[in-house]
C-alpha positions as CSV (number, residue, x, y, z in Angstrom):
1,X,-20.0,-15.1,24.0
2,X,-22.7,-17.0,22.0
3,X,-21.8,-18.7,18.8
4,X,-23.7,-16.8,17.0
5,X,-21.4,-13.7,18.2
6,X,-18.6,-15.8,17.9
7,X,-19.3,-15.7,14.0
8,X,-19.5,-12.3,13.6
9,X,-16.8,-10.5,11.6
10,X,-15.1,-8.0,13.0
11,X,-16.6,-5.1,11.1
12,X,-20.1,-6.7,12.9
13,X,-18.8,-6.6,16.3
14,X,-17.4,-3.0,15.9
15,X,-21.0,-1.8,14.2
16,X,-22.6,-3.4,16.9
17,X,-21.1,-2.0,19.6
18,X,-21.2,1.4,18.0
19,X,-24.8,1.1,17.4
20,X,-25.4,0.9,21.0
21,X,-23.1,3.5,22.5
22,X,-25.0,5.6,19.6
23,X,-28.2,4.6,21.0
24,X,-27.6,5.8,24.0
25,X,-26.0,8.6,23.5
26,X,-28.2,9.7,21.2
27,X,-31.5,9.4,23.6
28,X,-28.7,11.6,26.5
29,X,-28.6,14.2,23.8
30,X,-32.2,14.0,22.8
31,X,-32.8,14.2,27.2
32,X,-30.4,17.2,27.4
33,X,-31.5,19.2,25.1
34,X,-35.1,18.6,26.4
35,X,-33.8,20.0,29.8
36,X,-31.9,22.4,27.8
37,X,-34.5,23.9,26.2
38,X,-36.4,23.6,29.6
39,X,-33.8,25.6,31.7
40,X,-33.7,28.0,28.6
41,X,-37.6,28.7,29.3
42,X,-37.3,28.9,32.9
43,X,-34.3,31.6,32.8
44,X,-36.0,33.4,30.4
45,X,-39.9,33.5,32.8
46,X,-36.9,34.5,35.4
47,X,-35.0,37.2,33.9
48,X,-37.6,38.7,31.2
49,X,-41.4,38.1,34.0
50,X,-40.7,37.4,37.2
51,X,-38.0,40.2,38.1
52,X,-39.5,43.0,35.8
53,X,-42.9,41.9,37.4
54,X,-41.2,42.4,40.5
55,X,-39.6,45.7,39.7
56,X,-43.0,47.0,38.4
57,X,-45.0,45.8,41.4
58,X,-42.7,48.7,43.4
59,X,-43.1,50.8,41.0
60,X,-47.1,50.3,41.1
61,X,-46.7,50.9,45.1
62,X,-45.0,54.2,44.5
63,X,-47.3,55.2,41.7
64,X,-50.6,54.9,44.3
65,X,-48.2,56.8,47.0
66,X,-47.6,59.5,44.5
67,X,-51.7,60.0,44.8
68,X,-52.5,59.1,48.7
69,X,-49.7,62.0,48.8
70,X,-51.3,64.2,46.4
71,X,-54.5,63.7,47.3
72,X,-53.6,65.1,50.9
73,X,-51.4,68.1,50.5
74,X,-54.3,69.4,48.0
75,X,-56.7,69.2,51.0
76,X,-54.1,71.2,53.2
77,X,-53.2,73.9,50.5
78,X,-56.2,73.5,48.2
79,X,-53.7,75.1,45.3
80,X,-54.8,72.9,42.2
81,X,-50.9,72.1,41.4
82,X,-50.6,69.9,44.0
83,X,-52.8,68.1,42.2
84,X,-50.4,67.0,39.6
85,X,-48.9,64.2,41.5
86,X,-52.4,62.8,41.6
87,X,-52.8,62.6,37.9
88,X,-49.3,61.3,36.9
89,X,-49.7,58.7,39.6
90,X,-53.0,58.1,38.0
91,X,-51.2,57.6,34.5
92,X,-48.4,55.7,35.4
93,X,-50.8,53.3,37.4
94,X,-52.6,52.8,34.2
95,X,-49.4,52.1,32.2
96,X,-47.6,49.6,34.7
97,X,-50.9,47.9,35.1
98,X,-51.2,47.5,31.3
99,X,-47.3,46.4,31.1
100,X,-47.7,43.5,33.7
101,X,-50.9,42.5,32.2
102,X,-48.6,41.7,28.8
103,X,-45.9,39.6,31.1
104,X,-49.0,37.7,33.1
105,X,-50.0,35.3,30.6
106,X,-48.6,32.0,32.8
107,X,-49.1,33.4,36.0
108,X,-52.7,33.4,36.6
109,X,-52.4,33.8,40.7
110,X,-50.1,36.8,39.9
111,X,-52.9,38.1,37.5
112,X,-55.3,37.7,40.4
113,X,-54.0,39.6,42.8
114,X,-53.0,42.3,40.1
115,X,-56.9,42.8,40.1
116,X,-57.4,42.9,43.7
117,X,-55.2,45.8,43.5
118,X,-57.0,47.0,41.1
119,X,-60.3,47.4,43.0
120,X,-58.8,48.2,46.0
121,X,-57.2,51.2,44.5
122,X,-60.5,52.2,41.9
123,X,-62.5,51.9,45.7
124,X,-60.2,54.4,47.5
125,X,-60.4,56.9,44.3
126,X,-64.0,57.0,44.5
127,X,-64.8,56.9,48.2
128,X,-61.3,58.9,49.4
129,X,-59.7,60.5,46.9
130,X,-62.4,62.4,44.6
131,X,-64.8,63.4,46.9
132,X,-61.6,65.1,49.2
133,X,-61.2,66.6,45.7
134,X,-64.2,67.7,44.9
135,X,-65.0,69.1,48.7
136,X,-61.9,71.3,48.6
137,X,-62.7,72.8,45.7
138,X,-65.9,74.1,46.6
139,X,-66.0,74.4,50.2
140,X,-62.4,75.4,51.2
141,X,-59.7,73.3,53.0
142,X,-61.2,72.8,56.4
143,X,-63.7,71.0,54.6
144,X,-61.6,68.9,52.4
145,X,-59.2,67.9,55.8
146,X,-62.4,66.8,57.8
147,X,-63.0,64.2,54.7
148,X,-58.9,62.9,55.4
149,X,-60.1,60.5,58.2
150,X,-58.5,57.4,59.7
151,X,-61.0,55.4,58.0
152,X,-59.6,56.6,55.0
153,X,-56.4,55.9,55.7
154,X,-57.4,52.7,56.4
155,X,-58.6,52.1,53.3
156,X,-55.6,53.0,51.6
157,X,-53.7,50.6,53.9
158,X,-55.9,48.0,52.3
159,X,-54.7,49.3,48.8
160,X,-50.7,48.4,50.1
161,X,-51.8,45.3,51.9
162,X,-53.1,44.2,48.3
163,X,-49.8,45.9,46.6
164,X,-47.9,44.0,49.8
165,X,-49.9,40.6,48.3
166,X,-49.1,41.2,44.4
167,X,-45.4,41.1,45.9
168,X,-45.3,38.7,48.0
169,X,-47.1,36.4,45.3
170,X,-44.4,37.5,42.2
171,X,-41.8,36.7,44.7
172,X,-43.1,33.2,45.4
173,X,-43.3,32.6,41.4
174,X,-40.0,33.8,41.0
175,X,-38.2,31.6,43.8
176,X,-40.1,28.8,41.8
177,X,-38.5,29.6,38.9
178,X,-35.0,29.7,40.3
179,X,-36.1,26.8,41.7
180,X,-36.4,24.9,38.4
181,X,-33.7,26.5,36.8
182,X,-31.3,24.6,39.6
183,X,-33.0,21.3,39.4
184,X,-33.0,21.6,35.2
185,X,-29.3,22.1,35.9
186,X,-28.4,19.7,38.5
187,X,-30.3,17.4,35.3
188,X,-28.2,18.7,32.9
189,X,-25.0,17.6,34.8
190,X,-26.3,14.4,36.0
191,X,-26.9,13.6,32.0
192,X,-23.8,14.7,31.4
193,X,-21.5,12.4,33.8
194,X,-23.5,9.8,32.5
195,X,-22.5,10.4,28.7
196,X,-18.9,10.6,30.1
197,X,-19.6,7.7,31.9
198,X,-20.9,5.8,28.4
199,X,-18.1,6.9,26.4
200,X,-15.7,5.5,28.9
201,X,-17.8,2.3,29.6
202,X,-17.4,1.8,25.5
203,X,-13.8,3.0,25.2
204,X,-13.2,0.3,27.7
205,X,-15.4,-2.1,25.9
206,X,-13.6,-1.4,22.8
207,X,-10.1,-1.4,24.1
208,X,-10.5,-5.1,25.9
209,X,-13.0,-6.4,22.3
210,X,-10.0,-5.0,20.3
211,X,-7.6,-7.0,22.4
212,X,-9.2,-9.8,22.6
213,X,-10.6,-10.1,19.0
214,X,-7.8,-8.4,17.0
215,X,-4.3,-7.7,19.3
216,X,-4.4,-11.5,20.7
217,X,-5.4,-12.9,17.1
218,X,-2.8,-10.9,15.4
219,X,0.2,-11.7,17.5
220,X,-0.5,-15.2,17.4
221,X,-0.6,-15.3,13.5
222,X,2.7,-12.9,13.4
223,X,4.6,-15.6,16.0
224,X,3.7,-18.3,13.6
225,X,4.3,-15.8,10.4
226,X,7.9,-15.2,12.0
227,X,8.6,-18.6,12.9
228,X,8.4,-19.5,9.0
229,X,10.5,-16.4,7.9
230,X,13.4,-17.5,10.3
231,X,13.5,-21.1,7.7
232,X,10.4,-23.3,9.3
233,X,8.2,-23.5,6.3
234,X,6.9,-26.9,7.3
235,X,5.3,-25.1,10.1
236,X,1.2,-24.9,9.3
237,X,-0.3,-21.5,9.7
238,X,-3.6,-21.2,11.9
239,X,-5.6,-18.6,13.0
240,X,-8.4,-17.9,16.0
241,X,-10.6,-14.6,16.4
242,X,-13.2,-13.0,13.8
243,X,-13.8,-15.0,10.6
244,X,-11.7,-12.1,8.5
245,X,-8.6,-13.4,10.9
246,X,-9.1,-17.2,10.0
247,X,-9.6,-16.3,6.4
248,X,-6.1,-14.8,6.6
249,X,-4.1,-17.3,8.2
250,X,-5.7,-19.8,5.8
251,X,-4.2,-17.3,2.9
252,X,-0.8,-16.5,4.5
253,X,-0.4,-20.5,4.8
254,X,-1.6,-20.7,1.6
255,X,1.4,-18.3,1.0
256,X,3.6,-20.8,2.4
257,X,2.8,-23.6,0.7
258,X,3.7,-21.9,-2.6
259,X,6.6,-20.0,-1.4
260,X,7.6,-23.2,-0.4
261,X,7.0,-25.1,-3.3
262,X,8.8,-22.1,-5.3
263,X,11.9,-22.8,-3.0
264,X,12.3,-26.5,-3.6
265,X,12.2,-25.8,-7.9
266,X,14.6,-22.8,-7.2
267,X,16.7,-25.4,-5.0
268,X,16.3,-27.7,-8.3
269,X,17.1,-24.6,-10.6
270,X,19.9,-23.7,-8.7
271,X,21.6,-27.2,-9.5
272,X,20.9,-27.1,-13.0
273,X,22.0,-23.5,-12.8
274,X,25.4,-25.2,-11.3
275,X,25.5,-27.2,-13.5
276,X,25.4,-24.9,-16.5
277,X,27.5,-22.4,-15.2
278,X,30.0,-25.6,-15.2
279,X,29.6,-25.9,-18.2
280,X,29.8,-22.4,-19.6
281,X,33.0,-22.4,-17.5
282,X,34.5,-24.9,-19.4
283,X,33.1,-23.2,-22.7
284,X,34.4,-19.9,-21.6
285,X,38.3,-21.1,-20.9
286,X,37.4,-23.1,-24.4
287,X,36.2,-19.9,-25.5
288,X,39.5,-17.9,-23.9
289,X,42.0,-20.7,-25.5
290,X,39.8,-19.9,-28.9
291,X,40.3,-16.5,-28.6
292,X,44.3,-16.5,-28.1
293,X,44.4,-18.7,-31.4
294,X,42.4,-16.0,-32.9
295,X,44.7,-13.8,-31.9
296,X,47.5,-15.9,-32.4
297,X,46.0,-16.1,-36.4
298,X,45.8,-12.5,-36.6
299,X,49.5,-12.1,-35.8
300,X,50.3,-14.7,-38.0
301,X,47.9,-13.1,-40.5
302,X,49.2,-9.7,-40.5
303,X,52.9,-10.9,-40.4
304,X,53.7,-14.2,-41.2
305,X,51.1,-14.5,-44.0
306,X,52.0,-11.0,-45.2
307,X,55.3,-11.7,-46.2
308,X,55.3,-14.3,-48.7
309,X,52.1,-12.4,-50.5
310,X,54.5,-9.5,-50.4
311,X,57.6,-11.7,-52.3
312,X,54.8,-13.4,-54.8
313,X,53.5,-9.9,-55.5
314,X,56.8,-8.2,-55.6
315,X,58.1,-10.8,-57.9
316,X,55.5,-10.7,-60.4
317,X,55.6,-7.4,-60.8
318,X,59.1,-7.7,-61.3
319,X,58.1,-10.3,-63.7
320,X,55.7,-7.9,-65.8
321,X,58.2,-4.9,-65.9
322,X,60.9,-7.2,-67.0
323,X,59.7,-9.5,-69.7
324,X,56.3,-7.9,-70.8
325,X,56.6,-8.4,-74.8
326,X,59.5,-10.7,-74.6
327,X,57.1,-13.7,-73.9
328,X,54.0,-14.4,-75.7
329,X,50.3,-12.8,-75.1
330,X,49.3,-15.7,-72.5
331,X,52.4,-15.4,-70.9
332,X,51.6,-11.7,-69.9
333,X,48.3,-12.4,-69.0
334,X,49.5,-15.2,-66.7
335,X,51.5,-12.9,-65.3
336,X,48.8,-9.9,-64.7
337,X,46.9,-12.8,-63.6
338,X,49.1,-13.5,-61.1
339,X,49.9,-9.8,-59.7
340,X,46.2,-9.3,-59.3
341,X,45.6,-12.1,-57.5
342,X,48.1,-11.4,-54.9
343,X,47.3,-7.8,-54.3
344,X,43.4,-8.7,-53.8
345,X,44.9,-11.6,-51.7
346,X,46.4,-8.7,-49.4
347,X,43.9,-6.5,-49.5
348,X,41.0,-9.3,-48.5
349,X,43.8,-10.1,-45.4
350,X,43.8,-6.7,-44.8
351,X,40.3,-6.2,-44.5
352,X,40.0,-9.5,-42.5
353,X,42.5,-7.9,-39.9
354,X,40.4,-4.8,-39.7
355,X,37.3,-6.7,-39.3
356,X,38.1,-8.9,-36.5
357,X,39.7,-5.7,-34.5
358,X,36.6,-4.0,-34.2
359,X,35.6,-4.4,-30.4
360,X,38.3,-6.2,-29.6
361,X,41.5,-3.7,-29.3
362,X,39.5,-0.5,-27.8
363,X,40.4,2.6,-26.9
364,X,37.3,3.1,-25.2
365,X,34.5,5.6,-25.3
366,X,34.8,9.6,-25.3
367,X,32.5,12.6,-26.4
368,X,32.9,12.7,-29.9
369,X,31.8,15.8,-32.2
370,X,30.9,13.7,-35.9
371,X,30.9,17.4,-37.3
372,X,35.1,16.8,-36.6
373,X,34.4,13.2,-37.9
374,X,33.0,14.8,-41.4
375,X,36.2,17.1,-41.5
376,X,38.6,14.0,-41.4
377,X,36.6,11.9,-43.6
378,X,36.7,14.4,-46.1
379,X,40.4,14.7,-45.9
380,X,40.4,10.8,-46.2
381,X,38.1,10.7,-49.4
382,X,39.2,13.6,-51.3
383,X,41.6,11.8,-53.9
384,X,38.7,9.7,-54.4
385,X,36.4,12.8,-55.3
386,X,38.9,14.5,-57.2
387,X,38.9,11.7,-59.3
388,X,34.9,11.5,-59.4
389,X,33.9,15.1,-59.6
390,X,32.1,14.5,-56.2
391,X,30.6,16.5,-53.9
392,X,30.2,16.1,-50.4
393,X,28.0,17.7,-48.1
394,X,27.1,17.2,-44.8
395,X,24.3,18.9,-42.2
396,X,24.6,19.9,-38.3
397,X,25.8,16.8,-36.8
398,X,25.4,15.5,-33.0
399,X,28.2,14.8,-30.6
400,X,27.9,10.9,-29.1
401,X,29.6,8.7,-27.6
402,X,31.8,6.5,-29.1
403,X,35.5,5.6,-30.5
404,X,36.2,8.5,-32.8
405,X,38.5,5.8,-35.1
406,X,35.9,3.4,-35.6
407,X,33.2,6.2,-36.0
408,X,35.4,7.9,-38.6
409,X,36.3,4.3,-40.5
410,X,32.3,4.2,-40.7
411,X,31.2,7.3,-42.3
412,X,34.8,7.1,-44.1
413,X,33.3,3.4,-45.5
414,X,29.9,4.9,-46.3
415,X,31.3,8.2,-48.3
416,X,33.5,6.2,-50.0
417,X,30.7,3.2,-51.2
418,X,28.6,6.2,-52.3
419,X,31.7,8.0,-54.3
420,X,32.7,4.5,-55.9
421,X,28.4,3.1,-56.9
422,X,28.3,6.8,-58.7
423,X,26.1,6.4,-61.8
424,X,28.5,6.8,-65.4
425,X,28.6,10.7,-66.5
426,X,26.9,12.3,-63.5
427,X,28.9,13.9,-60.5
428,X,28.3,12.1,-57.7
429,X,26.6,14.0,-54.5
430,X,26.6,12.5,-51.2
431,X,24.7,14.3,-48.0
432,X,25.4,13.3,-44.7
433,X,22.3,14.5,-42.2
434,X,21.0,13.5,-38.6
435,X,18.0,14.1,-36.8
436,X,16.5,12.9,-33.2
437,X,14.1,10.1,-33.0
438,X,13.1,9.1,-29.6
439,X,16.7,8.5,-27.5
440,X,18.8,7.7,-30.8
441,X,20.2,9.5,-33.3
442,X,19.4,8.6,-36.8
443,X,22.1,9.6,-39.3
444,X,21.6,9.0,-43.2
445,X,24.0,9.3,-46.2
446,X,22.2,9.6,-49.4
447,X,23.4,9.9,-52.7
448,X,22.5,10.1,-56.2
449,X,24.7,6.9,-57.4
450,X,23.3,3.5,-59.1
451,X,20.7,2.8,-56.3
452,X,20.1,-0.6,-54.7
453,X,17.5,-3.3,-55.4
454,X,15.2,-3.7,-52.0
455,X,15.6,-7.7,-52.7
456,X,19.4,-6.7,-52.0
457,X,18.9,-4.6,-49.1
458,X,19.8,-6.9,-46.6
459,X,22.9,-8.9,-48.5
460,X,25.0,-5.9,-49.1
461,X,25.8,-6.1,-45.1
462,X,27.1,-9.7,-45.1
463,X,31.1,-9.9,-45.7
464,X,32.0,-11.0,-49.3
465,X,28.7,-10.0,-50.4
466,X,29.0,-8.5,-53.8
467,X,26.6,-7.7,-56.5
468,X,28.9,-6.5,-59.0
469,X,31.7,-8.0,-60.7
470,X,34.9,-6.9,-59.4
471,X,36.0,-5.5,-62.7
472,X,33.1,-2.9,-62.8
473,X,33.5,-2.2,-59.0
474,X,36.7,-2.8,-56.9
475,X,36.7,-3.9,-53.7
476,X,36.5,-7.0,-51.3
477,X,33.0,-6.4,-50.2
478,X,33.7,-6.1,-46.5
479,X,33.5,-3.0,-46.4
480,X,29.2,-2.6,-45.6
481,X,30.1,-5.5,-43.2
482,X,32.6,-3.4,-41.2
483,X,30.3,-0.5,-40.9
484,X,27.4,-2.7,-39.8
485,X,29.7,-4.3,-37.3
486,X,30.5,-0.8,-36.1
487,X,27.4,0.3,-35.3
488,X,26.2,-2.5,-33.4
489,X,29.1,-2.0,-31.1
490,X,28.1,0.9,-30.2
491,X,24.5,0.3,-29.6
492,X,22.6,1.0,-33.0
493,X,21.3,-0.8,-36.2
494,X,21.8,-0.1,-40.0
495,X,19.6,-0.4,-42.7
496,X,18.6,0.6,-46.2
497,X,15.6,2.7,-47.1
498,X,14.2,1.0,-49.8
499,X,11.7,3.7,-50.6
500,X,14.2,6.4,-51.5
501,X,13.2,6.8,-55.4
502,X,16.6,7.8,-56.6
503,X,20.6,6.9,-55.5
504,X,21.0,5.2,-52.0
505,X,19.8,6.0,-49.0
506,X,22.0,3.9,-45.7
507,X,20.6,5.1,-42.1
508,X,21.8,4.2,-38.9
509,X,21.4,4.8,-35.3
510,X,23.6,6.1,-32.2
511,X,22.5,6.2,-28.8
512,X,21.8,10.4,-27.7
513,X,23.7,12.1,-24.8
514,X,21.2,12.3,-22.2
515,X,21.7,16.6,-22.5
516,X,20.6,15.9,-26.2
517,X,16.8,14.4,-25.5
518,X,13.5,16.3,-25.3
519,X,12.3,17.7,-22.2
520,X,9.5,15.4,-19.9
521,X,6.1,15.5,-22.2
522,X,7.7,15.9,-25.6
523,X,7.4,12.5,-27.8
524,X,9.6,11.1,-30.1
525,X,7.3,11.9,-33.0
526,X,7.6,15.7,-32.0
527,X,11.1,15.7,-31.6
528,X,11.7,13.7,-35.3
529,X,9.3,16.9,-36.1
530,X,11.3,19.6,-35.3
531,X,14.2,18.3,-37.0
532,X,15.0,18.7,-40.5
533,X,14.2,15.5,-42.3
534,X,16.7,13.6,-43.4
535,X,15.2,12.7,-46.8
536,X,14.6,16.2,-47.6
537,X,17.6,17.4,-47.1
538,X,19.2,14.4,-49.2
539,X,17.0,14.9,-51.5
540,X,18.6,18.6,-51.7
541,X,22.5,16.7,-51.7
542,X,21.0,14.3,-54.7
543,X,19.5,17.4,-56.8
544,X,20.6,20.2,-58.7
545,X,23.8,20.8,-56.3
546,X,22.1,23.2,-54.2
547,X,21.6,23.7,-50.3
548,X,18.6,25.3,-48.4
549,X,20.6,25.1,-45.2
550,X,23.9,27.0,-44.2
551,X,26.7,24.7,-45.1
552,X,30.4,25.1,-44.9
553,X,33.0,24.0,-47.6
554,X,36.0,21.6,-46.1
555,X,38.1,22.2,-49.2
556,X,38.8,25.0,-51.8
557,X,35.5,27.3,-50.9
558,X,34.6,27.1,-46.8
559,X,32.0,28.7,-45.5
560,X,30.6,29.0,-41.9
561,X,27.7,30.3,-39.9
562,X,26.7,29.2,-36.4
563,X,23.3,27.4,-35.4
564,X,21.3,28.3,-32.7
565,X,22.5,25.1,-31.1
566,X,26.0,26.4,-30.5
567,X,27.6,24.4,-32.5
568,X,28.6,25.0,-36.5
569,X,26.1,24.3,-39.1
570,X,26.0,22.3,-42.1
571,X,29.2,21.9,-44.1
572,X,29.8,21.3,-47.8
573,X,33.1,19.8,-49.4
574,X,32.9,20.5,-53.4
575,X,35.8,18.9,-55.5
576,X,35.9,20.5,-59.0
């Protein structure tokens, strides 16, 4: 192999040696069907000239012995229907001489002796046949016999020893046609072995280039390929054969170098990694020994702690009920002082204790309907509405999952902020609703209370946060804090929509049941679409007291009517 060849690619080598075999066996198919078309011509002269020629030569024969025959029985009877012979032989002569004539166009020899016949028959007409004719019809039969001599008989022989030629020269054309047709098709096979004979010449060609420039290459460059897998990635990658070959071994070693690179900075990582996870070690059983004190505090907190609030408080309440108006006015205020302090002291422990629970003791996660939530909440709230005039309402609420305690201290925490932040002299209305937006559920309780500033929006969350003074709102202002707490451990967020232009509007988000999300091709946006929106129907809870959708009453008046979902619709608990 030249060097020039030897820097061919492979898709060269493979072009170029299928560029020959198509040469050639292009020119065999272009030589075959020259032969082909050939033989086709020389069958057809065979089957369609030579053997009707043939067939039509007897036929002539008989035709001229129809009138030789003819001719003589009229000079033995002299009846003029023997005649009739004569004149159908006549015709029929005419006719076959007229059909080979058409089928003579490349066989001038053949045409030759056609007209030889011809004459020789026109001659024995003249000088035989119509003067017997003639001489029995007007002189009797006697006369018309001594005319059938052997001199004309031997003129007639001359007539078949012409017909005998026109024969003998169609037979000779046709064995040279049969002739040709077996050459053209010992040809035929001849090219044919030979196109066999290419294709396996270049099968073989291809099978040993293919091994040599692609099998040998290849299995040299997956040795050295599996030699670095098995841990040897000092081991430099080469490559032989076509240029494409060479190009890859260069890339797979290029492969290698990075690979290996990568390994000696994961080797690096993985001791800092060590060392981290040391640390974090250490952190976590710091961590763990943090965690029991925590715990320890919260025991302490909810016993230890408890009891001597519980003796101060006790005490100054005994205090108050036993010497209010026997000491002076500062005196009792001291004392009221005093009480208050303690009980807000016990509620702010309180609080603390619930706080730090959350996630912490679980009971773990279950199916739970918030439609059964609703129903205890508004058992837990209603003293609280009683005493506000309130109204609570809710819509058709999902089923998620979640700890149904902490999910019913949330929407207990939110009913009850909206009840207490109720504006003076107007009955409070809070409206709990849900709709689907993307893989969550977004829940929103709205009501028709003081409202909150948007600069406040994200400070009402934080524990202790307060905005009022505790003597125009009670509380320890924890409780937004536990209910963002509670949705975060269970996989949501909680915000306040600032553009609600009336009351308060406090959404948050559950993760759906996979049974509850759209079907394949259905968006989020379509989804939120089809669902009732949330400010609408809170809008409806903040108005005039009425309800566009089917609710059901939890207290007093209870009404119910089944969705489409299966499950029942919107619920309404009115305290008068």
């Amino acid at each position: 192999m030249t060097a020039g060849v030897r820097g061919w690619s492979l898709r060269q080598r493979v072009v170029a040696l299928l560029a020959i075999v198509g040469v050639l066996l292009i020119g065999l198919a272009v030589t075959e069907a020259s032969l082909a078309e050939r033989s086709r011509n020389q069958v057809d002269a065979l089957l369609n000239k030579t053997s009707p020629l043939r067939v039509q030569s007897q036929e002539l024969l008989n035709a001229l012995l129809d009138q030789e025959t003819a001719v003589r029985g009229f000079a033995v009877s002299g009846d003029r229907a023997d005649l009739g012979p004569y004149d159908a032989g006549v015709r029929q002569e005419q006719d076959i001489v007229s059909s080979m004539r058409r089928l003579l166009a490349d066989y001038p020899q053949i045409e030759g002796e056609l007209r030889q016949v011809e004459t020789r028959a026109d001659q024995w007409r003249q000088s035989v046949a119509e003067p017997v004719i003639t001489t029995t019809e007007q002189r009797g039969t006697a006369a018309g016999q001594a005319l059938v001599t052997e001199s004309a008989r031997q003129q007639f022989d001359g007539v078949r020893v012409a017909v005998d030629d026109l024969q003998a020269e169609i037979l000779n054309a046709r064995e040279s046609n049969a002739r040709e047709v077996r050459r053209t098709g010992n040809l035929l096979a001849v090219l044919l072995i030979v196109a066999a004979l290419v294709v396996v010449v270049a099968g073989a060609l291809l099978l040993l280039s293919l091994d040599r420039t692609v099998v040998r290459p290849l299995t040299g460059l997956a040795d050295q390929v599996r030699e670095v897998a098995e841990g040897d990635f000092a081991h430099v990658i080469s490559g032989s054969g076509p240029p494409e070959f060479v190009q890859l071994a260069e890339d797979v070693d290029a492969m290698r170098r990075r690979i290996a690179a990568d390994l000696a900075e994961v080797r690096e990582a993985r001791e800092r990694i060590e060392w981290v996870n040391t640390q974090l070690q250490k952190q976590a059983e710091e961590l763990t020994r943090s965690n029991r004190d925590l715990e320890q505090f919260a025991y302490v907190a909810s016993h230890d702690l408890q009891e001597p609030l519980r003796k101060v408080a006790s005490f100054c309440q005994l205090l108050q009920r036993r010497y209010a108006g026997q000491l002076d006015e500062r005196a009792d205020q001291y004392i009221a002082f005093a009480v208050d302090g303690a009980q807000r002291m016990q509620r702010l422990i309180n609080d603390l204790l619930a706080f730090s629970r959350i996630g912490r003791l679980t009971t773990g996660f279950t199916e739970v309907d918030l439609n059964k939530v609703m129903g205890d909440v508004a058992g837990q709230t209603e003293a609280a509405r009683q005493y506000a005039d309130a109204e609570l309402t809710w819509s058709e609420l999902p089923v998620i999952r979640g700890e149904e305690p902490l999910l019913t201290n949330l929407l207990a925490n939110l009913v009850s902020n909206s009840i207490k932040f109720r504006r003076p002299d107007v009955p409070a209305k809070v409206h709990i609703s849900a709709r689907l937006v993307g893989e969550e559920w977004e829940i929103t309780c709205r009501d028709n209370g003081i409202g909150i500033e948007p600069e406040f929006a994200d400070k009402i969350f934080v524990i202790f946060q307060r905005l009022h003074p505790k003597d125009a709102y009670p509380g320890t202002g924890i409780g937004l804090a536990i209910v963002k707490k509670i949705v975060e451990y269970h996989g949501g967020r909680v915000w306040v929509d600032t553009d609600v232009t009336e009351g308060t509007a406090i959404r948050f988000t559950l993760p759906a049941l996979p049974e509850d999300l759209p079907a394949t091709g259905e968006g989020p946006d379509e989804t939120a679409a089809t669902v009732a929106d949330a400010d609408a129907e809170a809008g409806t809870a903040a108005g005039d007291g009425s309800n566009s959708a089917p609710e059901q009453s939890a207290g007093a008046e209870r009404t119910e009517q089944a969705p489409a979902g299966g499950r029942t619709g919107g619920m309404k608990e009115t305290v008068g």
